[in-house]
C-alpha positions in Angstrom: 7.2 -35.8 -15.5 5.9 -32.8 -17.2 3.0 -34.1 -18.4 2.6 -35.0 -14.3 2.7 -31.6 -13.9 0.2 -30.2 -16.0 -2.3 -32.7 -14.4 -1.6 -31.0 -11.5 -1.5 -27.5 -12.8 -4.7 -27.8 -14.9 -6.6 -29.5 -12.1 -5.8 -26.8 -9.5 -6.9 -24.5 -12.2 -10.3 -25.5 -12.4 -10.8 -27.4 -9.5 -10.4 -23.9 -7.5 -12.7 -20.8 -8.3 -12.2 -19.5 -11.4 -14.3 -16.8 -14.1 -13.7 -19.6 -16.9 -14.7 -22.7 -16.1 -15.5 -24.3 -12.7 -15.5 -28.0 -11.9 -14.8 -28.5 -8.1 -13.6 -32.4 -8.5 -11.2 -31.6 -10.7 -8.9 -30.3 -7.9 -8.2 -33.5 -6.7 -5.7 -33.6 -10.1 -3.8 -31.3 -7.6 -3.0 -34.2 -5.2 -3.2 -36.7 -7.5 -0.3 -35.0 -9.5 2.0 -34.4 -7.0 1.5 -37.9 -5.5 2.1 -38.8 -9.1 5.1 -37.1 -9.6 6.2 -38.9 -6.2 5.9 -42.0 -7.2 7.6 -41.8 -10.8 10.3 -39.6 -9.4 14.0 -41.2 -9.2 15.4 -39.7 -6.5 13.6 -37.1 -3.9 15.4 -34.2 -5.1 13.7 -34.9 -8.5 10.2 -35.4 -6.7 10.7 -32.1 -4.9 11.8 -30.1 -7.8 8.9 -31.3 -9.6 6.5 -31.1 -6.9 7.1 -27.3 -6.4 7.2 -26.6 -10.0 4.1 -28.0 -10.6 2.5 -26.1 -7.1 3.8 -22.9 -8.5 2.3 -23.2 -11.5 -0.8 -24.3 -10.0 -1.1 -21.6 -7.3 0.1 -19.1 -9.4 -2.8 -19.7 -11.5 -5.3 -18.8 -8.9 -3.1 -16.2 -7.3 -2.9 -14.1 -10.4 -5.1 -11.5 -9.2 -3.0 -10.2 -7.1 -1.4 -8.0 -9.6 -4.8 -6.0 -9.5 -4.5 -4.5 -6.0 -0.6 -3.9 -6.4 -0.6 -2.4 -9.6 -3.6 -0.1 -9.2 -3.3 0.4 -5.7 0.2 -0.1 -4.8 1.8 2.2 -7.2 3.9 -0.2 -8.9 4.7 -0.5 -12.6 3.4 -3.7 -14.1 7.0 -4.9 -14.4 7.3 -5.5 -10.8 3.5 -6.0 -10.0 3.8 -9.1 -12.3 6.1 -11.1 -10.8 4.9 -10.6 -7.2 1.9 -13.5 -7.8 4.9 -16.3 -8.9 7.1 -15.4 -6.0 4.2 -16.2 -3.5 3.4 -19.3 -5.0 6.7 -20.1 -5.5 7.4 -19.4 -1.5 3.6 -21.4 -0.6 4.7 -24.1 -3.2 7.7 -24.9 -1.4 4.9 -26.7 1.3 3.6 -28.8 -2.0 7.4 -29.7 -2.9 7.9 -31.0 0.7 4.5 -33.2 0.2 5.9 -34.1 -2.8 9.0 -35.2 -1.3 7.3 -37.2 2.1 5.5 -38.9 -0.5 8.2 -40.3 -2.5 9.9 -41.4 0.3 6.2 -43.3 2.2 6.0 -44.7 -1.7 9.3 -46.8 -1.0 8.1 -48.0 2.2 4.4 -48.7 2.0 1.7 -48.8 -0.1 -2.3 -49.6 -0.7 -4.5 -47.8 2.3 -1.8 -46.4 4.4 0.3 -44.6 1.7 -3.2 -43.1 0.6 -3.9 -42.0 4.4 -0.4 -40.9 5.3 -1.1 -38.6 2.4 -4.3 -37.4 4.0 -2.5 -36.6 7.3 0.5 -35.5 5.7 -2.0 -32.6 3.3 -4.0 -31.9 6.7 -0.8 -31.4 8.1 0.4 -29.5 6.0 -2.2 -26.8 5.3 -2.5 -26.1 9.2 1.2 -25.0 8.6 0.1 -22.8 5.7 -2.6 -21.0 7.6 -0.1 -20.6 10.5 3.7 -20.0 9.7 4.8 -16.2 8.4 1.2 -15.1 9.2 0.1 -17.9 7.8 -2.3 -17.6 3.8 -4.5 -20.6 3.7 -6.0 -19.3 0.6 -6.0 -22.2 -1.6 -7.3 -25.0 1.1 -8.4 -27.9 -1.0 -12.0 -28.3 0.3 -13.0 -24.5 -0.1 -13.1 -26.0 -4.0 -15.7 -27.9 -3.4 -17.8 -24.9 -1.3 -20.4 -24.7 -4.5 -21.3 -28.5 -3.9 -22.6 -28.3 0.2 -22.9 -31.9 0.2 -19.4 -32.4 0.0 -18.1 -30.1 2.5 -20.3 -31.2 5.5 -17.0 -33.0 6.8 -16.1 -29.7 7.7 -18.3 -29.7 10.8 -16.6 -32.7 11.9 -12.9 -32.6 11.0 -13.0 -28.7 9.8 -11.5 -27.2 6.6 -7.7 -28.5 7.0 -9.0 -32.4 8.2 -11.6 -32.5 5.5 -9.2 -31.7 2.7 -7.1 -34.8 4.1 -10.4 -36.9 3.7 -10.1 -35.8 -0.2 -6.0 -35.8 -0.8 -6.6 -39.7 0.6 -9.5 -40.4 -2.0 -7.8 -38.4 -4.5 -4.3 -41.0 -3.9 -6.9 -44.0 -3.7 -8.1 -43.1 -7.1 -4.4 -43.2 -8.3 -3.7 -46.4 -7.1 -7.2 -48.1 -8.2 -4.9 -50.2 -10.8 -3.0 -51.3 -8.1 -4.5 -52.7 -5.3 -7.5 -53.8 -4.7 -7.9 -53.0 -0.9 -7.5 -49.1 -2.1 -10.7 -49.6 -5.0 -12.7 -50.5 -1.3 -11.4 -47.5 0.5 -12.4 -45.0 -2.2 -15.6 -46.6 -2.6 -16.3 -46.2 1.4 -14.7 -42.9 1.4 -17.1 -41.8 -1.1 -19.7 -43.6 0.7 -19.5 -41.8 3.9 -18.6 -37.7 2.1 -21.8 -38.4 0.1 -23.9 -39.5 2.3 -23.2 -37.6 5.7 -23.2 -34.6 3.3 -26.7 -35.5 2.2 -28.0 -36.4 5.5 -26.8 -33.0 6.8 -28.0 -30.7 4.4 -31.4 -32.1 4.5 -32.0 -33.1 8.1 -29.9 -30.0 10.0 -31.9 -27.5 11.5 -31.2 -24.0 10.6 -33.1 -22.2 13.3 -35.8 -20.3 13.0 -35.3 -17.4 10.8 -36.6 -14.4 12.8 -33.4 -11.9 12.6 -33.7 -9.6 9.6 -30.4 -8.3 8.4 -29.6 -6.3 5.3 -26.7 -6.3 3.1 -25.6 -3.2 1.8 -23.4 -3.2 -0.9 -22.3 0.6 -2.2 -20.0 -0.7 -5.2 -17.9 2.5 -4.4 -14.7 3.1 -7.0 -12.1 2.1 -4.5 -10.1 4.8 -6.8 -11.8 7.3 -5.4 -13.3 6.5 -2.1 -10.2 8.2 0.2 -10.5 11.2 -1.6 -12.1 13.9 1.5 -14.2 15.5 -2.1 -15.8 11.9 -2.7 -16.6 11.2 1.4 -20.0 12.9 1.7 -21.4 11.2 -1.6 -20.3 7.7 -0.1 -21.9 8.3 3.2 -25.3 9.7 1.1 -25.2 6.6 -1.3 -25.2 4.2 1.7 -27.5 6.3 3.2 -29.8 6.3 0.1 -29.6 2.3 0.0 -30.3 1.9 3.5 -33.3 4.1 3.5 -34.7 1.8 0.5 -33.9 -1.4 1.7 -35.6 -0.2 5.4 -39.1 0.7 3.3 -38.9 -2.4 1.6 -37.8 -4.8 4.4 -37.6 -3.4 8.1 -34.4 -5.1 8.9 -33.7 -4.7 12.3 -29.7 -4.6 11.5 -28.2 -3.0 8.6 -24.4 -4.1 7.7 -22.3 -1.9 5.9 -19.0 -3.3 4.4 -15.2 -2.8 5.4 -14.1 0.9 5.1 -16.9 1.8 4.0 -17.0 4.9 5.9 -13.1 6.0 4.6 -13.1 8.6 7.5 -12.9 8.5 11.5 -16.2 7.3 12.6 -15.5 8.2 16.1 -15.1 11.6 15.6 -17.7 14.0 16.2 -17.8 15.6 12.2 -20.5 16.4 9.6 -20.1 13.2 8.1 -21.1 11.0 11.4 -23.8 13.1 11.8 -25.5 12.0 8.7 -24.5 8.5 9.9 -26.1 9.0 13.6 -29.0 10.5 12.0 -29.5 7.9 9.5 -29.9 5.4 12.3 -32.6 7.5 14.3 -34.7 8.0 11.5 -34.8 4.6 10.4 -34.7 3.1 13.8 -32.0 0.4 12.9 -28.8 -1.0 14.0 -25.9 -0.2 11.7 -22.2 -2.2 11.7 -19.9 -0.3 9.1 -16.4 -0.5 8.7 -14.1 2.4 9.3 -10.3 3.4 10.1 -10.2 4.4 13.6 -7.7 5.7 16.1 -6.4 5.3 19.7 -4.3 7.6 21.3 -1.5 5.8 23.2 0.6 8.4 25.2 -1.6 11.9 25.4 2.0 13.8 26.1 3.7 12.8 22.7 0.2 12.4 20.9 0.8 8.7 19.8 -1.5 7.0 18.1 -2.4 3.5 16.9 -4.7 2.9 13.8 -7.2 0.3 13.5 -9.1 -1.5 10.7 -12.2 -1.2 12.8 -15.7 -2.1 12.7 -18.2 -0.4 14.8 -22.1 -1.1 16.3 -23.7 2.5 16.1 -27.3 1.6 17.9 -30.7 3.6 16.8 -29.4 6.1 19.1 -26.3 7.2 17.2 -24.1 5.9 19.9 -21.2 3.7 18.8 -20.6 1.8 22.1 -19.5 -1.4 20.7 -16.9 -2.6 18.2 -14.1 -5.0 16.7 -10.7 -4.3 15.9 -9.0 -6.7 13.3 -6.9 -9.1 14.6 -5.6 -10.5 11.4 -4.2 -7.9 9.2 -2.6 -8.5 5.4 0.7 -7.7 4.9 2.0 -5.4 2.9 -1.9 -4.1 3.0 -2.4 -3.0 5.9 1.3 -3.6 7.9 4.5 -3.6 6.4 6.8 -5.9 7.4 10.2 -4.7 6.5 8.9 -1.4 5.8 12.3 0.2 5.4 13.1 -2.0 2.7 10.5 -2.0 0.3 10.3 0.2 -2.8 6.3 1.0 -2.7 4.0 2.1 0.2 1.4 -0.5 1.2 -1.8 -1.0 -0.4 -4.5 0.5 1.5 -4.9 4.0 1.5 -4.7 5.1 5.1 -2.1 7.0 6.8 0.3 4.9 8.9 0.2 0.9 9.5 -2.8 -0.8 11.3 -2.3 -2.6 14.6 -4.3 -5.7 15.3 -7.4 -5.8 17.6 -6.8 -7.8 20.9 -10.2 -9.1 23.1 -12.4 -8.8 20.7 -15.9 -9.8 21.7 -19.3 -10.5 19.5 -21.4 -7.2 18.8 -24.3 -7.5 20.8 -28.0 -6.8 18.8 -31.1 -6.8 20.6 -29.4 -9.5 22.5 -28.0 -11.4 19.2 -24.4 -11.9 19.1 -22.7 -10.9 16.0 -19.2 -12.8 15.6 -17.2 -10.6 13.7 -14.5 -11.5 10.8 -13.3 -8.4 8.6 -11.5 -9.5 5.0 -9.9 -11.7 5.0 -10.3 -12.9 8.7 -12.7 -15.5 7.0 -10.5 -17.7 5.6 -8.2 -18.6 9.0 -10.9 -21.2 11.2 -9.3 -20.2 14.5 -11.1 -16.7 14.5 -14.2 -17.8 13.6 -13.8 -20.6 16.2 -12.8 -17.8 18.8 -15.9 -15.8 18.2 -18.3 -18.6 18.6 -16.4 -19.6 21.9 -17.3 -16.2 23.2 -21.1 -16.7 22.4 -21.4 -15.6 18.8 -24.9 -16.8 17.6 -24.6 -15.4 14.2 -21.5 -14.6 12.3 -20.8 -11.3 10.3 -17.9 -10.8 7.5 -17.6 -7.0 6.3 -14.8 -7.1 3.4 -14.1 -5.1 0.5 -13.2 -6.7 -2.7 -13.3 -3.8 -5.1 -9.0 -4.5 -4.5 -9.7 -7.4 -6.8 -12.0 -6.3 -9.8 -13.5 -8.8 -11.9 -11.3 -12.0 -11.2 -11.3 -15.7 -9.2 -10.5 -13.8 -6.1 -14.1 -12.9 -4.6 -15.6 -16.3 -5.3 -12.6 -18.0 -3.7 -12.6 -15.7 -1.0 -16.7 -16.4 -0.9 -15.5 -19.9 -0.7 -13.7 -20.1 2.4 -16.4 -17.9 3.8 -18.9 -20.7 3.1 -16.3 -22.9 5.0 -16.4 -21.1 8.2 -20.5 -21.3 8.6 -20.0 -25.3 8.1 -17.0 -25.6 10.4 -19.2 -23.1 13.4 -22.7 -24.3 12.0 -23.7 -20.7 12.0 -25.3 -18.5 9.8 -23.0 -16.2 8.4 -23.6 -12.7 6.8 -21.4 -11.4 4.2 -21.5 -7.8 3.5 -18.9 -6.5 0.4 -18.4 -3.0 -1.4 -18.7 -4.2 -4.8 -19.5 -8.2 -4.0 -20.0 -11.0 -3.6 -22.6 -10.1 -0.5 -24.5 -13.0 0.7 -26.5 -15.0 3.1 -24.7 -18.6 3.6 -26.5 -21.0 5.8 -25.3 -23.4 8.3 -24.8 -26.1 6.0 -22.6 -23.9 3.8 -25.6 -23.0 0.9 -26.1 -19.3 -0.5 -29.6 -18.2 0.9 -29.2 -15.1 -0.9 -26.6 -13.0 -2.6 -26.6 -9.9 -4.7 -25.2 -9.0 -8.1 -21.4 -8.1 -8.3 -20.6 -4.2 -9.7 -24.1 -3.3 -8.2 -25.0 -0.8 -5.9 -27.9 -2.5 -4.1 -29.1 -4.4 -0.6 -29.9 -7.8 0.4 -31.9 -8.8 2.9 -33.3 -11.7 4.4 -34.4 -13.1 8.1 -31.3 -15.8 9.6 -31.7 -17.8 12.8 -29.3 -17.1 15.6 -28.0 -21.1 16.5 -26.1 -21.5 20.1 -25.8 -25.4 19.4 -21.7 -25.9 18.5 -20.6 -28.7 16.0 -18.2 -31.6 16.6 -15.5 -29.5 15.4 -15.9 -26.5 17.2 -16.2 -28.9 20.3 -12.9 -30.7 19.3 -10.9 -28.8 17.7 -7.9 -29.0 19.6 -7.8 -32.7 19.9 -8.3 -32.8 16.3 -5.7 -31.1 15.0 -3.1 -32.6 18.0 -4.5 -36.0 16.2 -3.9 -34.8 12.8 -0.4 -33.4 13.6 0.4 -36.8 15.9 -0.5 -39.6 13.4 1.4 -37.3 10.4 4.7 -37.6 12.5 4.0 -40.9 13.4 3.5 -42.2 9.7 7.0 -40.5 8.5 8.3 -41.4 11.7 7.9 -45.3 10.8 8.6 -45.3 7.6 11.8 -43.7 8.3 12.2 -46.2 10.9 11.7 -48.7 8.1 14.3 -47.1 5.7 17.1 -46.8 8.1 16.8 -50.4 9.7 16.6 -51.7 5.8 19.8 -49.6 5.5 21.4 -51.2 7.5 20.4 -54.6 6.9 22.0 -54.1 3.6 25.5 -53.8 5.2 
């Protein structure tokens, strides 16, 4: 069983993002393992036990960054910060040891093609769940692995993130059972088939749009150490400035996008520091979204206030008319559940907790919609589905991912970014403080990206697309579908084992 384990482990290692060594395929070991460990187990509680211990060490493995932004940020001794990586795997891998456990039990019951779907369902299943229950972290969705091959995520536009990763966890059980049966060696084969070449057809043949929207990047690589200070404000606000200029003289963009925070000050109020913002945007005559805390005052009597991880429009005017409050915010970042019982503050350096953003609309450019997703807002589909639904043409994530230094953490986060311009076939514009910025395409491909740790710009012309995908059409029927035949399939195979129960009296 241990040896089970490590296949799992080691694929999930790889397979997912990683500074080391990358091989996308290699995460269908994760699957494969815990089917594995299913099938061999001799009794469920032994396939559960095994299943999460080989999902926490798996996720723990490309979770380990996390100590980064808690240690260095948080204010806790490594002691504590080192442990707080296992325990969230260990919580997500409970999800893995319940798969684990469905499967053992569909492995007495069926076989061939159906126990290879019911594990496609039963995954698709159970990463919705993921991205949804206790705020829901769908950080380690199977098909993000395979972002850096756009051929093999073009599923996504039909069946999304969560249903595509189904399509693989069935190949991935096909491929375990080759030896086996010989309707399953037909099913990969066709599988395979139909992921290889719909992904082909689609990367060649989609139409991107025509490319007449010039947008620039601009990443400051500010210390994140230093950024809140008020001493260290006016150089951040001249270094962006100083990038902007430069990238304006060497591209005229007509929108310049600054990254999460990275004005650490109150944008909307009328100080020094905007000024030099609002004149910035005259001179160069150029739309600017940045990312900055902001404030609004609830009850003028008792001077209550709510705070806001916001990002704002400020038009070649200097007037900030338009912006988008974050609907999705991290906890323990920038909320604290449970507040009165933790022993540190939370992560991000801003008085008080944020509240989320409600009716949110796209940020309107020269008519362009601009769908917005700050952080870590990329990596749930249902806000990027909700700002195309409200017109978004073009989508925009702001995010700053100096929290995570040099580790797997902005190429997986880069990841499920590509998975949301497949899923909304949308151009989608990354902007980051120290990286990864890029362009990503419709079809999921990097048009262009800068250089992590590098204080420079990016630019390049995207199309604005209103045409909507399959998926963003269907969404809702799909994942009713996915949840309905997952019940369905556990439903009748308990059916099965209770009537062959009872037969045995």
């Amino acid at each position: 069983m241990l040896t089970l384990v490590l296949i799992a482990t080691v694929g999930a290692w790889i397979g997912f993002a990683n500074p080391i060594f990358h091989f996308p395929a290699a995460v269908l070991a994760f699957p494969l393992g815990l089917t594995w460990i299913a099938l061999r187990a001799t009794s469920g509680r032994k396939a559960f036990q095994y299943g999460w211990l080989a999902g926490t060490l798996a996720v723990t493995g490309c979770y380990y960054w996390m100590v980064i932004p808690i240690q260095t940020y948080g204010g806790l001794p490594w002691f504590l910060a080192l442990p707080c990586p296992v325990l969230l795997a260990a919580f997500i891998s409970l999800y893995f040891a319940l798969f684990s456990l469905g499967m053992y039990h569909a492995g007495r019951q069926i076989d061939g093609v159906p126990l290879c779907l019911t594990a496609g369902f039963a995954w698709a299943t159970m990463e919705m769940l993921i991205g949804t229950l206790f705020s829901g972290f769908p950080w380690t969705t199977l098909s993000s692995a395979f972002a850096s091959w756009p051929f093999a995520i073009q599923g996504a536009s039909i069946l999304g993130a969560y249903g595509l990763s189904g399509v693989f966890v069935s190949l991935a059980v096909a491929l375990l059972l080759l030896s086996t049966y010989r309707s399953v060696l037909w099913f990969a084969l066709c599988l395979t088939i139909c992921l290889t070449g719909f992904g082909l057809h689609r990367t060649v043949f989609f139409d991107v749009g025509v490319a007449d929207f010039p947008i620039s990047l601009i990443q400051g690589n500010v210390d994140q150490g230093k950024k809140w200070s008020p001493e260290y404000q006016e150089t951040t606000v001249k270094k962006y400035a100083r990038l902007t200029r430069d990238a304006v003289q060497q591209s005229a963009p007509v929108l310049a996008i600054w990254p999460e925070t990275a004005m650490p000050f109150y944008l909307q109020n009328m100080t020094p520091l905007r000024a030099q913002v609002e004149t910035l945007t005259r001179e160069v005559d150029v739309a600017l979204i940045t990312g900055s805390p902001a404030y609004r005052v609830t009850d003028m009597k008792t001077n209550t206030y709510e705070l806001h991880n916001r990002a704002w429009l400020m038009d070649t005017t200097g007037r900030t008319t338009q912006f988008y409050d974050k609907e999705h915010l991290v906890p323990f970042g920038e909320y604290m559940p449970f507040e009165e019982w933790m022993p540190f503050e939370k992560l991000v350096q801003a008085a008080g907790n944020f509240r989320p953003g409600k009716e949110n609309h796209p940020l309107k450019v020269n008519g362009i919609s601009l769908g917005m997703l700050i952080c870590y807002e990329a990596i749930f589909p249902e806000l990027a589905q909700k700002q195309v639904e409200r017109g978004a043409s073009i989508l925009v994530n702001i995010s700053n991912d100096a929290w995570f230094g040099d580790t797997s953490a902005p190429q997986q986060h880069l990841n499920l970014a590509i998975m949301r311009a497949v899923e909304q076939g949308r151009w989608l514009a990354r902007s980051t403080n120290t990286g990864i910025s890029a362009f990503i395409d419709p079809v999921g491909r990097i048009a262009a990206k800068g250089t992590q740790f590098q204080p420079e710009s990016v630019t390049l012309n995207v199309a604005p697309l209103t045409a909507k995908t399959f998926y963003h059409q269907n969404v809702g029927s799909i994942n009713i579908f996915i949840y309905i035949m997952t019940i369905a399939a556990f439903g009748f195979i308990g059916y099965i084992a209770i009537r062959e129960k009872g037969n045995r009296k």
